[in-house]
C-alpha positions as CSV (number, residue, x, y, z in Angstrom):
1,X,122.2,97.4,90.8
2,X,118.3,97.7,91.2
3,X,116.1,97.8,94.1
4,X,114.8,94.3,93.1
5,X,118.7,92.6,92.0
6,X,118.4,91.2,95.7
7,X,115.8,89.1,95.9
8,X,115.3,85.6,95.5
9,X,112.7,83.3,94.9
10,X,113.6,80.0,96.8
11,X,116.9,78.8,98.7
12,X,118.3,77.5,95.4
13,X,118.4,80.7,93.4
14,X,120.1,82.0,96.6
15,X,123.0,79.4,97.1
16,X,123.3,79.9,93.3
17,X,124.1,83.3,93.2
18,X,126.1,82.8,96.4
19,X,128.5,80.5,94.0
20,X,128.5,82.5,90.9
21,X,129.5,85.4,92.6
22,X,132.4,84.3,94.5
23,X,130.3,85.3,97.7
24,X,132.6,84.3,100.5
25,X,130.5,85.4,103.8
26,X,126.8,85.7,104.5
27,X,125.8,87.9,107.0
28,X,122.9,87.1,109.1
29,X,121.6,90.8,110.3
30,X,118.5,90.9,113.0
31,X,117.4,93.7,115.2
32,X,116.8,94.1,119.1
33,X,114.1,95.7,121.0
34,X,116.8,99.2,121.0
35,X,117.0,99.3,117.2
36,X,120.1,98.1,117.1
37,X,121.4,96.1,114.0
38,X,123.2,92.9,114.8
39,X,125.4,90.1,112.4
40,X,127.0,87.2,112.1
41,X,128.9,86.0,109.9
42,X,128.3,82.7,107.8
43,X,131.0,81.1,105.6
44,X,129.6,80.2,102.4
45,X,131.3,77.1,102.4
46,X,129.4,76.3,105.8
47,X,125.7,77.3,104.3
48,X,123.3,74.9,102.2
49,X,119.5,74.3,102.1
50,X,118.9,72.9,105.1
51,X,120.6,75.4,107.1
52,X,119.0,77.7,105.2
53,X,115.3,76.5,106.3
54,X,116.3,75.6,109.4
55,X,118.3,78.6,110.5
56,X,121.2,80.1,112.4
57,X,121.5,79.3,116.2
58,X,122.3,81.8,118.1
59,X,122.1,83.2,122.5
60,X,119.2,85.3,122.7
61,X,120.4,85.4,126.3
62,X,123.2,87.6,125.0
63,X,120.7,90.3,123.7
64,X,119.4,93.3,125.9
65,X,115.5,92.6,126.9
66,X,115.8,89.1,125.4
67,X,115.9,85.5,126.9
68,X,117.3,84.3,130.4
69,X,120.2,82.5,130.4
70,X,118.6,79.3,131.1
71,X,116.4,79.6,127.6
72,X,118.7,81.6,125.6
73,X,118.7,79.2,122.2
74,X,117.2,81.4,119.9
75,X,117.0,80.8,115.7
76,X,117.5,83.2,112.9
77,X,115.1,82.4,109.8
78,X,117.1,84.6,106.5
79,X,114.6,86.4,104.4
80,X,116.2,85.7,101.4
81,X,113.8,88.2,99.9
82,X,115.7,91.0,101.2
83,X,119.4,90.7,100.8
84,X,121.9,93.0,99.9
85,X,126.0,93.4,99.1
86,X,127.7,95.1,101.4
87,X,130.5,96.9,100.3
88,X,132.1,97.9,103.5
89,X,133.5,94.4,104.2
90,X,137.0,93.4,102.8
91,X,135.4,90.1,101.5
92,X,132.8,89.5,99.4
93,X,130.1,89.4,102.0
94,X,125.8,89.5,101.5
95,X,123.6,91.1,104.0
96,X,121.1,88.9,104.9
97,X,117.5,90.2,106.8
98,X,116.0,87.9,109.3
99,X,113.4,87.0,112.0
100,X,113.8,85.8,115.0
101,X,111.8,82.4,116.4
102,X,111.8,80.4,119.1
103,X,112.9,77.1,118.3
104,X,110.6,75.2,121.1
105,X,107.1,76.8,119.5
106,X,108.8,77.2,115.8
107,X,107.0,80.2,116.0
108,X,108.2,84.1,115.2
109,X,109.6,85.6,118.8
110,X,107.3,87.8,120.1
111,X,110.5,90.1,121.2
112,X,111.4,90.3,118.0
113,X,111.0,93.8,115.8
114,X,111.2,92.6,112.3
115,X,108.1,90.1,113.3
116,X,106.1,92.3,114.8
117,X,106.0,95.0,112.0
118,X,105.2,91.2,109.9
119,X,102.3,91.2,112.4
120,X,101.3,94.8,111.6
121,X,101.1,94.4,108.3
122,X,99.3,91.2,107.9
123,X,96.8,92.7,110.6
124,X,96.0,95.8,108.1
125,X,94.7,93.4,105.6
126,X,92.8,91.0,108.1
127,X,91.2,94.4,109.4
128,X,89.5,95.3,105.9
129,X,90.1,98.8,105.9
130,X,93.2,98.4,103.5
131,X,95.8,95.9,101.9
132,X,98.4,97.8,102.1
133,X,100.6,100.3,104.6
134,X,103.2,102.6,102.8
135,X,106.0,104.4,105.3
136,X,108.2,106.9,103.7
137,X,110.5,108.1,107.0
138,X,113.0,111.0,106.9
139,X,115.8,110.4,109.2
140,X,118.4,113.2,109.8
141,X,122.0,113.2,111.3
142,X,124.8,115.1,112.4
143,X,128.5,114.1,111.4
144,X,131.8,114.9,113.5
145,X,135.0,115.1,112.9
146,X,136.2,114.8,116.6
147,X,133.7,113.1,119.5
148,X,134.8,112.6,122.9
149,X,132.8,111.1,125.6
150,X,133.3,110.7,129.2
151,X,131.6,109.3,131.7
152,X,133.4,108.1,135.0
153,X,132.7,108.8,138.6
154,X,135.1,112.3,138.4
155,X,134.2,113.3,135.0
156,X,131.5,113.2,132.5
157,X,130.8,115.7,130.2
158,X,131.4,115.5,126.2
159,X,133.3,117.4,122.9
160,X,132.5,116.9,119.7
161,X,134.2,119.1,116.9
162,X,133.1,119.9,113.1
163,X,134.8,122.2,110.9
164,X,131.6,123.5,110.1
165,X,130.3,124.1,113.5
166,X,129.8,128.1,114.3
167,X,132.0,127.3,117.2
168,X,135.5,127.4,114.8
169,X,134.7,130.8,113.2
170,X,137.7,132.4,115.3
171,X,139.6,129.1,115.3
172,X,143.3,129.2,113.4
173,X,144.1,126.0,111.1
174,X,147.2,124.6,110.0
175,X,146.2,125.6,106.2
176,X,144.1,128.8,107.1
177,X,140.6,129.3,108.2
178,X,138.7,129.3,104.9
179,X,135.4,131.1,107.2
180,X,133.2,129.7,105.0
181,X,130.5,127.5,107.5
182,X,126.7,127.7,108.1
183,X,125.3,130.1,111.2
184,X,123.1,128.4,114.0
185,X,120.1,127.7,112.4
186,X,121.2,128.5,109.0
187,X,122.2,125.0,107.0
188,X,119.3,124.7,105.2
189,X,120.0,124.0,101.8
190,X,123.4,126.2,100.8
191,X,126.1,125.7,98.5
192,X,129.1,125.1,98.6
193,X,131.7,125.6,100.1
194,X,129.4,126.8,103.1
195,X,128.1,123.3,102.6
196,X,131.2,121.0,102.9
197,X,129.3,117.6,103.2
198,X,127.5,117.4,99.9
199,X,130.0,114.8,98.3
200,X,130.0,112.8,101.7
201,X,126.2,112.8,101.1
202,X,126.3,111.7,97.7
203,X,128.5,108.6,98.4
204,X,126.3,107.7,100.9
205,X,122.9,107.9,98.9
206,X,125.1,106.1,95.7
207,X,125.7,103.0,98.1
208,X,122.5,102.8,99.4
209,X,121.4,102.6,96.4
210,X,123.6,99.8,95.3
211,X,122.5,97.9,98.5
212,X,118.6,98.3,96.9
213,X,117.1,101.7,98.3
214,X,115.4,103.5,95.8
215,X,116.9,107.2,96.9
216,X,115.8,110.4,96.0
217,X,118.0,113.2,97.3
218,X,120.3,114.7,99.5
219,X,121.3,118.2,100.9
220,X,122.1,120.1,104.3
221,X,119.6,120.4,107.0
222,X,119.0,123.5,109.2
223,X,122.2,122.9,111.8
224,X,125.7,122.9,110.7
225,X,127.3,119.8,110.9
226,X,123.5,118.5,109.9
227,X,122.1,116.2,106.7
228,X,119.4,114.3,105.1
229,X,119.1,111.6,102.6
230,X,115.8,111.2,101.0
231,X,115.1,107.7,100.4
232,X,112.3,106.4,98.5
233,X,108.5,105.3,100.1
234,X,108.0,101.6,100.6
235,X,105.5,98.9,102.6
236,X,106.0,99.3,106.4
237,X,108.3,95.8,106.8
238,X,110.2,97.4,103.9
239,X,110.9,100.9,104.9
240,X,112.0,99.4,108.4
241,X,114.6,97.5,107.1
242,X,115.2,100.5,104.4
243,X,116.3,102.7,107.4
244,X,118.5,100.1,109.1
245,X,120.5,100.0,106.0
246,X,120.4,104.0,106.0
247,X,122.1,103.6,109.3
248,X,124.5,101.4,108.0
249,X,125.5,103.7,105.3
250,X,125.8,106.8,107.0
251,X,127.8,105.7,109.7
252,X,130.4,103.5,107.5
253,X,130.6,106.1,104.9
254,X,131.5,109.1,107.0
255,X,134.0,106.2,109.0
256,X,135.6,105.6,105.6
257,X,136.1,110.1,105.4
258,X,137.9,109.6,109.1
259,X,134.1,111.2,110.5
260,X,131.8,110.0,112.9
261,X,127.6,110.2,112.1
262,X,125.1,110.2,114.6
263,X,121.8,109.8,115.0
264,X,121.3,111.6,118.5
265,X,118.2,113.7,118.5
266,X,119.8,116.7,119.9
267,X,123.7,116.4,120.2
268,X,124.8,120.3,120.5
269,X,122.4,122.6,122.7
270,X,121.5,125.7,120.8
271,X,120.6,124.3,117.8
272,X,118.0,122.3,115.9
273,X,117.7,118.2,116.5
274,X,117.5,115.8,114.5
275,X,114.0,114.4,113.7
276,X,112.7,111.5,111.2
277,X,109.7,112.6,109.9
278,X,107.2,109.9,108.8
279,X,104.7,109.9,105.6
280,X,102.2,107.6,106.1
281,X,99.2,106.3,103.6
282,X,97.0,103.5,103.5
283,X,96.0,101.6,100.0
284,X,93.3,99.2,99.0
285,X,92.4,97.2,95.9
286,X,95.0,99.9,94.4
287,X,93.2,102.6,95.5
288,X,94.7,105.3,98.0
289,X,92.7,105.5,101.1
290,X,93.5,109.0,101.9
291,X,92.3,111.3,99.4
292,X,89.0,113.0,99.5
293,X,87.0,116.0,99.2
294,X,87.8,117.2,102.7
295,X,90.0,119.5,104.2
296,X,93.2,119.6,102.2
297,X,91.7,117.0,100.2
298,X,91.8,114.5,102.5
299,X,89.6,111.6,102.8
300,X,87.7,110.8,106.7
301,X,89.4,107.8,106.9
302,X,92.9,109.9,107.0
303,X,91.0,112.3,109.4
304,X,90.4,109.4,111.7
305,X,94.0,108.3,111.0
306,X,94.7,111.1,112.2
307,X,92.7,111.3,114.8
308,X,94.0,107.9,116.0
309,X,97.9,109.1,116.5
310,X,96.9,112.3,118.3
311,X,95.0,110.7,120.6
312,X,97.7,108.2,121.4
313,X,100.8,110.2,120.3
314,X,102.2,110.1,123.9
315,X,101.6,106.5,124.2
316,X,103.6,106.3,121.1
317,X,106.1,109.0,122.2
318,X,107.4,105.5,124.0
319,X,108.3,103.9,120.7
320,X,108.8,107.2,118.2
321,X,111.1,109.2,120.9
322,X,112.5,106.4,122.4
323,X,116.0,108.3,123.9
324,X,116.4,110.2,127.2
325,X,117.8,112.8,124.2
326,X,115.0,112.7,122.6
327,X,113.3,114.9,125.2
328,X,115.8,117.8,124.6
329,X,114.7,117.6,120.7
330,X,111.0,118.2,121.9
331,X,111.3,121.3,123.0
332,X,109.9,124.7,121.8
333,X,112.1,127.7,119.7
334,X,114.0,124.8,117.4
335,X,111.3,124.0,114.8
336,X,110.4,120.8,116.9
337,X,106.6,119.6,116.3
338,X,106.0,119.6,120.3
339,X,101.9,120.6,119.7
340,X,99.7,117.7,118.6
341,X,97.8,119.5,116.2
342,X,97.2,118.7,112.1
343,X,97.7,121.1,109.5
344,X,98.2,121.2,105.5
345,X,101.7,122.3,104.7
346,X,102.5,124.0,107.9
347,X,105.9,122.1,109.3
348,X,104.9,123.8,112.6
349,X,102.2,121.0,113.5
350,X,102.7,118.0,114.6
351,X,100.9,116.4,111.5
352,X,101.3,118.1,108.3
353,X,99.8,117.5,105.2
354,X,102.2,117.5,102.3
355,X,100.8,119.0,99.0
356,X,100.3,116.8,96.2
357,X,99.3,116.8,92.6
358,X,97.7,113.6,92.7
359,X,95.2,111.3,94.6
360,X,98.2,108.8,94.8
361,X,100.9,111.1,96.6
362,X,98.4,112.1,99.7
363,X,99.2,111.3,102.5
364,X,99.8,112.5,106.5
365,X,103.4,113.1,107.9
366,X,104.2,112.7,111.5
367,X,106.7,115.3,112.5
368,X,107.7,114.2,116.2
369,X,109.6,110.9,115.8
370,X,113.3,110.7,115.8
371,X,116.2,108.3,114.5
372,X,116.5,106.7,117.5
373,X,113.5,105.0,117.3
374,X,113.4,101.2,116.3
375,X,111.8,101.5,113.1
376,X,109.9,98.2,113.1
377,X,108.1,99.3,116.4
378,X,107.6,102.7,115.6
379,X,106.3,102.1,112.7
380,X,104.2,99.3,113.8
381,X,102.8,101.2,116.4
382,X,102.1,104.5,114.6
383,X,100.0,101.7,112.0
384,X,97.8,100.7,114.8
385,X,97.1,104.1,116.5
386,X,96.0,105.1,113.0
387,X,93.9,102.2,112.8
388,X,92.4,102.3,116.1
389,X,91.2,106.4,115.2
390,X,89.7,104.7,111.7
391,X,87.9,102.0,113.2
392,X,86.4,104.3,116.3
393,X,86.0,107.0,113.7
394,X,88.2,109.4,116.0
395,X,88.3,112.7,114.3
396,X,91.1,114.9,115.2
397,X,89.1,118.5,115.4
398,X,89.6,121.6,113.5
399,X,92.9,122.1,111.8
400,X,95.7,124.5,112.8
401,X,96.7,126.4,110.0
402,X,98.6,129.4,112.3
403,X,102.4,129.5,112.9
404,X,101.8,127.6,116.2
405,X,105.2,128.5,117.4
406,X,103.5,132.3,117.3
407,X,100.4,131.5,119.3
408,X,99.5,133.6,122.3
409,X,99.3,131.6,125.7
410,X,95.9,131.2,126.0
411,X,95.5,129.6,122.9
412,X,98.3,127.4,123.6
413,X,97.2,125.8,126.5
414,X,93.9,124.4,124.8
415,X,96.8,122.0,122.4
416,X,98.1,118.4,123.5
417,X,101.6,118.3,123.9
418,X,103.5,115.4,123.1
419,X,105.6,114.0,126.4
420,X,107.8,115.6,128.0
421,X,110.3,113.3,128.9
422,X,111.2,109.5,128.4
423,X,109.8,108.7,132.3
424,X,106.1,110.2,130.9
425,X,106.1,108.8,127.7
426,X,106.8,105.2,129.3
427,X,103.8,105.9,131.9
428,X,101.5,106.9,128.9
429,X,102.3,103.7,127.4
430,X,101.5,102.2,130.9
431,X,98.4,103.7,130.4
432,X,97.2,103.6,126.6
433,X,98.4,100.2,125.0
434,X,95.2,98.1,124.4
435,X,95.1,99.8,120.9
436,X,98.6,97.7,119.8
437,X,97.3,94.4,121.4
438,X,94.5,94.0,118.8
439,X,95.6,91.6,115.5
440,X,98.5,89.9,118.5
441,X,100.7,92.3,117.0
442,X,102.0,93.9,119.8
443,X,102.4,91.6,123.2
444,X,101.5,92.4,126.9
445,X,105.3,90.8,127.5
446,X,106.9,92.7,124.6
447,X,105.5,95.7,126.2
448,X,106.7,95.0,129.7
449,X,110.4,93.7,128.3
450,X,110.8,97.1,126.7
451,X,109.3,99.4,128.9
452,X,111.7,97.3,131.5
453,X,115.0,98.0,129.2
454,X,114.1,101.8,128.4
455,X,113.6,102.3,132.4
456,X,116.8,100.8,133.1
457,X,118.3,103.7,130.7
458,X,116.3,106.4,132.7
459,X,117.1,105.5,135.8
460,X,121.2,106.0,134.2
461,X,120.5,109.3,132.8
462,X,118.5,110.9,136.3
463,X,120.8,109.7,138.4
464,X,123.9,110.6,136.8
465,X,125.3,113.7,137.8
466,X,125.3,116.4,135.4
467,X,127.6,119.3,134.5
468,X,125.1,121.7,134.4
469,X,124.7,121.0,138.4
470,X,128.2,121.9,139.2
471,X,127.8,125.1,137.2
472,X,124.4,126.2,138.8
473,X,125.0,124.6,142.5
474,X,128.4,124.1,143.6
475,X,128.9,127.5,145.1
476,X,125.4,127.0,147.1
């Protein structure tokens, strides 16, 4: 199956191919202001056309940083341009994108992440300064064979087990200990057998394929225990709802091996965290906006680009680094991109500058997002920072092009930091949003509703006790 099979041109062609193919459930799939993919399931027998253009009822009151209980009726609107099979479900069943709208106004819900990344795109083009938006993210994961969790008033602390984790070098097996693992920090790119999780990887890039991902790649990342997938670039809206399906994949595939994935920045202390790295380019006319004759051949409008996401990189740290977790990824000594600085090819900034052989491949990657973040509103957001630098012609300063882990202290202290925690990156937001109100894309109550849901996890993780404090205080 292609990364076009899925898409259709009017309600007819769908319901079509819903009866040819013996489909037997449609799956409505939306997204709430966490990230977090919801369903529900239509019988094909129970969908026509009018259903179709009037859409799926649903309680909005029922979703996290959503409606009140007294105005929860809330519509889902399928994009029949984006639909794929899913082959984890026992029956035949389609995957179905779709935005959210209130049914009073008929309108797109302002809450609603697929609509706002909708907004950011179409507020590119009414800008002028380009048509087109192309986001390639790089999400990485962990996967588990054992994860406990506890959290009660007596007890709360975790264990999670791999059989490559350093941690079960001494460790005696039923059928022998084989001793064949990856060292902290040393995953990056072995073969087997000290990489055990290169066929898990390549089921999971073969069925997101068959769902419609153009893919790329696969192989071990620097942790034990730690992968990417490389998936192919795409428009903004596109690549969005490219890494929900990634999600999807990664965690049903490694279910279907008896393993848990996560997405968790940082889930073992000691180690390197999981980023998603984000290339980023603007087009226009067919033209790509970022190449130039500048440094590393870039263009001044990707200099202001630039520009624009350093200056409001902790405003965005909000929507990019959206986890109480995500905090303990930032951190210096585990290859995380904690200075906001720009650089060609060096991993060690912030922004890097991948080489490329062509005009068409440059473009800027943004190092310090994670895979927690909702992809709609990161990416949105990142979109209108850049814009913002472009259209106040913000330029980001001299390049780093030292090993800025290496820097002396004094040198150091003259480079932005991202945020250091979730409670600062929401307050930056407090403080720098007017940039993602321009266009409506972004709304003064979206922005409240989410800063109010990701305080309400905050307030959880600084008031819960912590292990850590009965190992440093109890004896005080």
């Amino acid at each position: 199956m292609s990364a076009e099979a899925l898409k259709f041109k009017d309600s007819a062609a769908f319901l079509k191919y819903i009866k040819d193919n013996d489909i037997q459930y449609i799956d409505m799939n939306f997204t709430d202001l966490r990230g977090t993919w919801h369903h529900s399931g239509e019988h094909a027998s129970a969908l026509d056309q009018y259903k179709l253009e009037r859409g799926i009822f649903f309680d909005g009151s029922s979703i996290a940083g959503w409606k009140d209980i007294n105005e929860s009726d809330m519509v889902l609107k399928p994009d029949i341009t984006k639909v794929a099979i899913d082959p984890f479900s026992a029956q035949r069943t389609l995957k179905v994108f779709c935005d959210v709208y209130d049914p009073d106004t008929q309108k797109p819900y302002n809450r609603d992440p697929r609509s706002i990344a909708r907004a950011a795109e179409r507020h590119v083009k009414a800008s002028g300064l380009a048509d087109t938006a192309y986001f390639g993210p790089e999400a990485e994961f962990f996967v588990f064979e054992d994860v406990r969790i506890h959290v009660e008033q007596n007890k709360v602390g975790f264990e999670v087990d791999s059989e490559e984790g350093p941690y079960n070098f001494g460790r005696a097996y039923p059928t022998g200990n084989m001793g064949h693992r990856p060292k902290p920090k040393g995953g990056y790119f072995p073969d087997a057998p000290v990489d055990s999780l290169s066929d898990i990887r390549g089921e999971m890039l073969s069925v997101m394929k068959g769902m419609g991902v153009g893919v790329e790649k696969h192989h071990h990342e620097v942790a034990p225990s730690q992968c990417e997938l490389g998936v192919q670039y795409s428009t903004l809206l596109d690549s969005a709802d490219n890494i929900q399906i990634y999600k999807h994949v990664v965690r049903n595939v490694a279910n279907s091996y008896g393993k848990s994935a996560t997405f968790m920045p940082k889930p073992l202390f000691g180690d390197n965290g999981s980023g998603m790295h984000v290339h980023q380019s603007l087009w226009k006319a067919g033209k790509p906006l970022f190449a130039g004759s500048g440094y590393a051949q870039l263009s001044d409008t990707a200099l202001y680009y630039i520009g624009g996401i350093i200056k409001h990189a902790r405003a965005l740290n909000a929507f990019t680094n959206p986890s109480t977790n995500s905090y303990k990824r930032l951190t210096p000594g585990y290859e995380a991109p904690v200075l906001l600085a720009y650089s060609a090819r060096n991993r060690s900034a912030s922004c890097r500058i991948p080489y490329s052989a062509s005009p068409k491949g440059k473009r800027v990657e943004i190092r310090f997002p994670d895979p927690t973040a909702n992809p709609y509103l990161a990416f949105a957001a990142m979109l209108m920072a850049g814009l913002d630098g472009i259209e106040n012609k913000i330029h980001p300063g001299e390049a780093m092009d030292k090993n800025l882990y290496d820097l002396p202290v004094e040198e150091l202290e003259k480079i932005p930091t991202v945020c250091h925690s979730l409670r600062s990156a929401l307050n930056a937001l407090r403080d720098d949003y007017a940039f993602l109100l321009k266009g409506d894309v972004f709304t003064e109550d979206l922005l409240d509703a989410y800063i109010r849901l990701k305080e309400e996890e905050n307030s959880r993780y600084e008031t819960m006790v912590h292990p850590i404090e009965y190992y440093l205080y109890y004896s005080s």
